[in-house]
C-alpha positions, 0 to 999 in steps of 0.5 A: 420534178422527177429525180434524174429524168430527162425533162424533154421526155416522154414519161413512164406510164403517160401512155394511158393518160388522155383519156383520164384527162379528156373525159370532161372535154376541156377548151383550153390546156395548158402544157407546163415544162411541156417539152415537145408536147407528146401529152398535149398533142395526145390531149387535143387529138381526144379533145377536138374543141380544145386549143392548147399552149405549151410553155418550155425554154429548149428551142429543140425540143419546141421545134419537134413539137411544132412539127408532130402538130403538123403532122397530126393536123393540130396546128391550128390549135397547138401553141408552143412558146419558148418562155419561162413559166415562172409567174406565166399569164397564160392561165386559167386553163381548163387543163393543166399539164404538169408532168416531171415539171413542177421545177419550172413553176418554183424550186419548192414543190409547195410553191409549184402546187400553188402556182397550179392551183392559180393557173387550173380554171375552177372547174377545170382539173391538173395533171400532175406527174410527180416522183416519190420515193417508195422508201427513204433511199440509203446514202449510198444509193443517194451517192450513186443517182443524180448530181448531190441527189438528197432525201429532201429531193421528193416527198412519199406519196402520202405526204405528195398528196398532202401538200396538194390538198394544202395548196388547195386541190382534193384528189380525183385520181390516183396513179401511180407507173408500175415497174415494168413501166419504168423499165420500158420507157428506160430502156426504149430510151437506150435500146437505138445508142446500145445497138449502135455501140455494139456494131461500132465500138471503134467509132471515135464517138464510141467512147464517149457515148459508153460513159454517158449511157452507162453512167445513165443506166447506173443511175436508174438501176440505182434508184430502180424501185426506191423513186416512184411516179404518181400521176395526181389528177387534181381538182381545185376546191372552190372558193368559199 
């Protein structure tokens, strides 16, 4: 889970991501918490033999999906379900997505990493996007992200790391979104709303929109360059 990312978007620094994910050609990938399913589709364009499932519970959001593999041509091979992924049978994948979505594998990242490794092929790889804090965040700075944000919220990097080889993967790949990353992805996702706000500031829609765009852009300022973003490409170790 990713602090208090939305987790129907996109994320910051996914832009680069096929490629990494694609190079060892995979037949089967599995999208968790998978949104309208930019990354899959992305995956599967570079991956002309793979088919691919995404899982999620926001009907919108799968809709949206549903309608860009129309539109690129990848309906034939894009699945997207409005079920749960808590215990899913839809594994093992050659790919696994899992980006700003562990919480819909378990409430405890550990638990989360576990599933992974029960859902990732052998020779397949996981994906994963995953928030760390860059340093412990004060109370104050705590008060001020999302609803009851707390310390416990996300580990430091090394101690992500560490929790995924307990669960039994090594790590191929290392990423991390730089902080220009963050701050185009958080501000492309306000830039249309403040302009409309600007040019229709008596609008009676006006003033709602104002609270919860400044309460957003609070937030992320907030935990600007305290919470960081690791994208993991995780290999499972074999079986002994």
């Amino acid at each position: 889970m990713i602090g208090g990312c939305d987790p129907g978007r996109a994320r910051p620094g996914t832009n680069a991501e096929g490629p990494k994910t694609t190079c060892r050609r995979p037949t089967t990938v599995l999208d968790i918490g998978c949104g309208s399913g930019e990354l899959m589709l992305r995956v599967l364009a570079a991956a002309p033999e793979a088919t691919g499932t995404g899982l999620d519970l926001d009907a919108d959001d799968l809709a949206r999906g549903r309608k860009a593999a129309e539109d690129r041509g990848l309906a034939s091979r894009a699945r997207f379900l409005e079920e749960s992924a808590t215990g899913t049978t839809h594994g093992p994948a050659g790919l696994v997505l899992c980006v700003g979505s562990s919480q819909a594998l378990g409430d405890r990242l550990p638990d989360a990493l576990g599933e992974l490794r029960r859902l990732v092929g052998d020779q397949g790889r996981v994906l994963l996007g995953e928030g760390f804090w860059q340093r412990t965040p004060t109370p104050d700075e705590l008060s001020r992200m999302w609803p009851d944000a707390a310390a416990t919220d996300h580990p430091d990097l090394a101690t992500l790391i560490s929790m995924a080889i307990h669960a039994g993967f090594r790590p191929e790949w290392t990423e991390t979104a730089s902080l220009d990353e963050w701050e185009e992805f958080e501000s492309g996702y306000l830039a249309d709303t403040e302009v409309w706000l600007a040019g229709h500031p008596d609008d009676p829609l006006a003033a709602q929109t104002r609270e919860r765009v400044d309460r957003h852009r609070a937030r992320w300022l907030t935990y600007r360059g305290v919470l960081g973003l690791a994208y993991l490409t995780l290999v499972p170790v074999a079986a002994r």
